[in-house]
N, C-alpha and C positions, 0 to 999 in steps of 0.2 A: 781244442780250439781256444784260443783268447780272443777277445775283444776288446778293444779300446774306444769306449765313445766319450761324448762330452761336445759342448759348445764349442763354438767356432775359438781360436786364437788361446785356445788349451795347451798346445803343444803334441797334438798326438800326432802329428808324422812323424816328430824326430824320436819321440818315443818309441813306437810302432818299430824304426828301422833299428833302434838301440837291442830291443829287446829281439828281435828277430834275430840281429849278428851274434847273439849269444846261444841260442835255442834252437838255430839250422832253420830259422821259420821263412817264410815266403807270407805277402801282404798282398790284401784283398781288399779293396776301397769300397768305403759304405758311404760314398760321397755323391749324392743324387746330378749335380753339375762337373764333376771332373772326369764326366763319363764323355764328355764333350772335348772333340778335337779343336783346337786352335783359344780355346775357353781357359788359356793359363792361370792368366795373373789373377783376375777377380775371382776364380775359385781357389785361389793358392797354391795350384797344383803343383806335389813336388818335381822338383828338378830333378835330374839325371846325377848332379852331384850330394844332392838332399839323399836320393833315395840309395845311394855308396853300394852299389854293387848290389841290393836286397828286389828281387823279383818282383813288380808291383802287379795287381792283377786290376781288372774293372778299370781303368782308367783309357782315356782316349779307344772308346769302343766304338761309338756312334759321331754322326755329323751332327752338326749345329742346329739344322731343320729337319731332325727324325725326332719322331715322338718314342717315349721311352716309360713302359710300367714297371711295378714295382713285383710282378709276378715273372716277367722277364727278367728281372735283376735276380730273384728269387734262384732260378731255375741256372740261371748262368751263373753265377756267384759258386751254388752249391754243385756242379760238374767242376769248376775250379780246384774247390776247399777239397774234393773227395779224390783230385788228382794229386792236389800238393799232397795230402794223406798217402796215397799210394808211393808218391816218392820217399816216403819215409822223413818227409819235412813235418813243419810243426805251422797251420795256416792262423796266421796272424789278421784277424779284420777289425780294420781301422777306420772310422768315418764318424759323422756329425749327422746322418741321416736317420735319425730313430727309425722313423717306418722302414726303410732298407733292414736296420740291427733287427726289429720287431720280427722280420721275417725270415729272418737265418734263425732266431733265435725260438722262435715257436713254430713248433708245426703243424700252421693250418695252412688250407686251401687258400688260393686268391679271392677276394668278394666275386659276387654275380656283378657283370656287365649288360647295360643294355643301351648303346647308342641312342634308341629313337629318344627314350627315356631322357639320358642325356641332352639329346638339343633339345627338347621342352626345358629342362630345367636352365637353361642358359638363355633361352627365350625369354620367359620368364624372369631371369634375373636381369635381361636387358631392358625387361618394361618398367622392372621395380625398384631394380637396385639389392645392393648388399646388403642394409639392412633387414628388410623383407625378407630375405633370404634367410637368412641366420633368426628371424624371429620364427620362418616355418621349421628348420630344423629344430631348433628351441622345442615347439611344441610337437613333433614327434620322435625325436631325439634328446632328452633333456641334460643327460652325459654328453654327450656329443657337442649339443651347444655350448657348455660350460667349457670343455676343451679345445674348442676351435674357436678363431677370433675371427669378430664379422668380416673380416680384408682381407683373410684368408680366403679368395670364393670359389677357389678351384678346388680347396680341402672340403668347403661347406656343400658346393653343390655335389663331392661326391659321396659325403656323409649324408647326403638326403636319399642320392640314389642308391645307397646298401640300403639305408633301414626303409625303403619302398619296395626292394626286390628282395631283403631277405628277412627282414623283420628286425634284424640286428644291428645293434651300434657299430658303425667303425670301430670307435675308441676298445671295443671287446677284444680280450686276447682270446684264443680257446682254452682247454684247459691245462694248467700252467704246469702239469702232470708231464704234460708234451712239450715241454723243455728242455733243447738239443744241449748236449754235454757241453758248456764252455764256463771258464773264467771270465766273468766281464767287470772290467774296470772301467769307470767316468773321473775324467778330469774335470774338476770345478773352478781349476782357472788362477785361482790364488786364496788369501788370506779373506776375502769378500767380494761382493761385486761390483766395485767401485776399481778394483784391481784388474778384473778380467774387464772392462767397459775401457780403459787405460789401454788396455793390448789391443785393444780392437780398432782405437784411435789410431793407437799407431802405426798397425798393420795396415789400415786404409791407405794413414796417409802415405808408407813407403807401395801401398800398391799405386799411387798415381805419379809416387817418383819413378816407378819401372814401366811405367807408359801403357798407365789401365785404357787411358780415353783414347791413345793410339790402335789399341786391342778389340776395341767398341768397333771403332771406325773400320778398321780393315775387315769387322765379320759382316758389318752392313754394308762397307762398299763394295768389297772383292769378293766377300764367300756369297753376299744377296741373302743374308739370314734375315729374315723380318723379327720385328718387334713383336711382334704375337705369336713366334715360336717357341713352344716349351721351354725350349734353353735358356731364351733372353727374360724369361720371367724369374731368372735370379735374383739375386742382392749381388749390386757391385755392376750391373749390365742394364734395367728396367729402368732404375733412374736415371737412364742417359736419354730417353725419350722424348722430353720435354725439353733438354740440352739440344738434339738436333732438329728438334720443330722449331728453336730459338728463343723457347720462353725462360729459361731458365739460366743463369750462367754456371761456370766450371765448380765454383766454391759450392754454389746451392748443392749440386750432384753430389759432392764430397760429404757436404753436412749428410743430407738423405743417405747415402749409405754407411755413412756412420749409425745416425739413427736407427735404418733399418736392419742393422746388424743389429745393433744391442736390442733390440725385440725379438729378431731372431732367434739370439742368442737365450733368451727369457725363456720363449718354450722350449728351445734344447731341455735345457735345465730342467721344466717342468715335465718335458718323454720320458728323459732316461729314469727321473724320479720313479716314474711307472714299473723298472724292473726291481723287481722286490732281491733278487741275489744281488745288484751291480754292487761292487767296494768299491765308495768314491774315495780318491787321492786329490789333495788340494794342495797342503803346505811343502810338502816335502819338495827335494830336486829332483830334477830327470832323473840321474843317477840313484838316489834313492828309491823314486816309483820303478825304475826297473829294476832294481834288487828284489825288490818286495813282488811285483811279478813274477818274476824267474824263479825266485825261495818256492814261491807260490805253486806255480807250476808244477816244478820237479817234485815238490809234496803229493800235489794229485795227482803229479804220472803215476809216482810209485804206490800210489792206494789202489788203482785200480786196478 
């Protein structure tokens, strides 16, 4: 199995589908929103002529107001990868969602659940706020807290509820022994971050020249997605909230998911650092990073 992750506006779809038409591979999206129908443009989702004839898997799976875990992605992803495998293909996964790659790529168990638990903690965070929040994770999580940012509150209040129901950090992998056979590669985006913060600019702004606030509008008028569904807590989709309450105008929303990408983008960066195998690719071209994967590959087919 290969893997391609990395920050938003890196380039790994066109990557992903390059090295696929070489290798016989089939693509498997580790992309937490393009698992969302009608969810194109603001998650980037490839096209039908982007993805040139190469099998995309995880994408356009769920509607817009289904709630969707990371233990179900787990479970469906890897019936996927164990089918391409059967076909004698090579499964390719490609995405920007660490915790999705986290979990093909290690093999532990989903955390403990526990709903009541959960709306206390949301109670809770509705009388106090964010910060209180992340100051209680803070002191019984102190890994935890250092990797989660307090605005994060849906990462924070569920990094409270593992290490209350299991003792343990989210942030903990298991042990690293149980690491599923793949190549994994992270794109860094370019020569610095000042270059990948650039791509991001301008991916936004060509997403509002293909009719992102169009895209907005049609899921909350015609699909009736609410603002407080899982979905719409994207980047590219959250910031239009205050746009159709009327506080805000069009450029504000453009600026904020500029912004809120290039943060985004900051902890991608800071996940994938977390896999101690990933070989990051930054300067090179497309065509270069997929020589050096493909070299790559055909090396450890033939070792094993």
């Amino acid at each position: 199995m290969i893997v391609i992750g990395g920050a938003t506006a890196t380039g790994k779809s066109e990557l992903g589908v390059k090295i696929a038409k070489e290798i016989n591979g089939e693509i498997v999206s580790a992309d937490s929103m393009q698992i969302y129908r009608y969810m194109n443009i603001g998650t980037a989702k490839p096209t039908l002529n982007e993805m040139d004839g190469i099998n995309h898997y995880m994408i356009d799976i769920l509607e817009p107001y289904e709630n969707y875990s990371v233990a179900e992605y787990k479970n469906q992803a890897f019936e996927i990868i164990n089918g391409i495998k059967k076909r004698g293909k090579v499964p390719v996964v490609v995405g920007g969602t660490g915790l999705y790659i986290n979990a093909l790529l290690y093999d532990y168990s989903p955390f403990a659940c526990d709903e009541k638990l959960r709306e206390e903690l949301k109670k809770e965070y509705e009388c106090y706020g964010a910060e209180y929040m992340h100051e209680k994770l803070c002191q019984i999580d102190p890994e935890g807290g250092v990797k989660i940012h307090f605005n994060n509150i849906k990462r924070v209040l569920r990094a409270i509820e593992v290490k209350l129901l299991t003792g343990k950090s989210i942030t903990e992998k298991s042990d690293k022994e149980s690491m599923i056979h793949a190549l994994v590669y992270v794109l860094s985006g370019g020569n610095d971050r000042a270059d990948l913060y650039e791509k991001i600019n301008v991916r936004v702004d060509k997403m509002f020249e293909n009719g992102l606030e169009n895209e907005v509008s049609c899921l909350i008028k015609d699909k009736k997605v609410d603002f407080n569904c899982q979905s719409m807590q994207a980047i590219g989709y959250k910031e239009f909230r205050p746009y159709f309450e009327q506080n805000i105008d069009i450029e504000e929303v453009k600026g904020k998911i500029k912004q809120h990408t290039r943060n985004y983008a900051k902890r991608q960066i800071t996940w994938f650092k977390s896999i101690d195998t990933a070989i990051w690719l930054g300067q090179e071209t497309t065509d270069e990073k997929k020589e050096r994967i493909i070299g790559d590959y055909y090396r450890y087919f033939c070792r094993l």
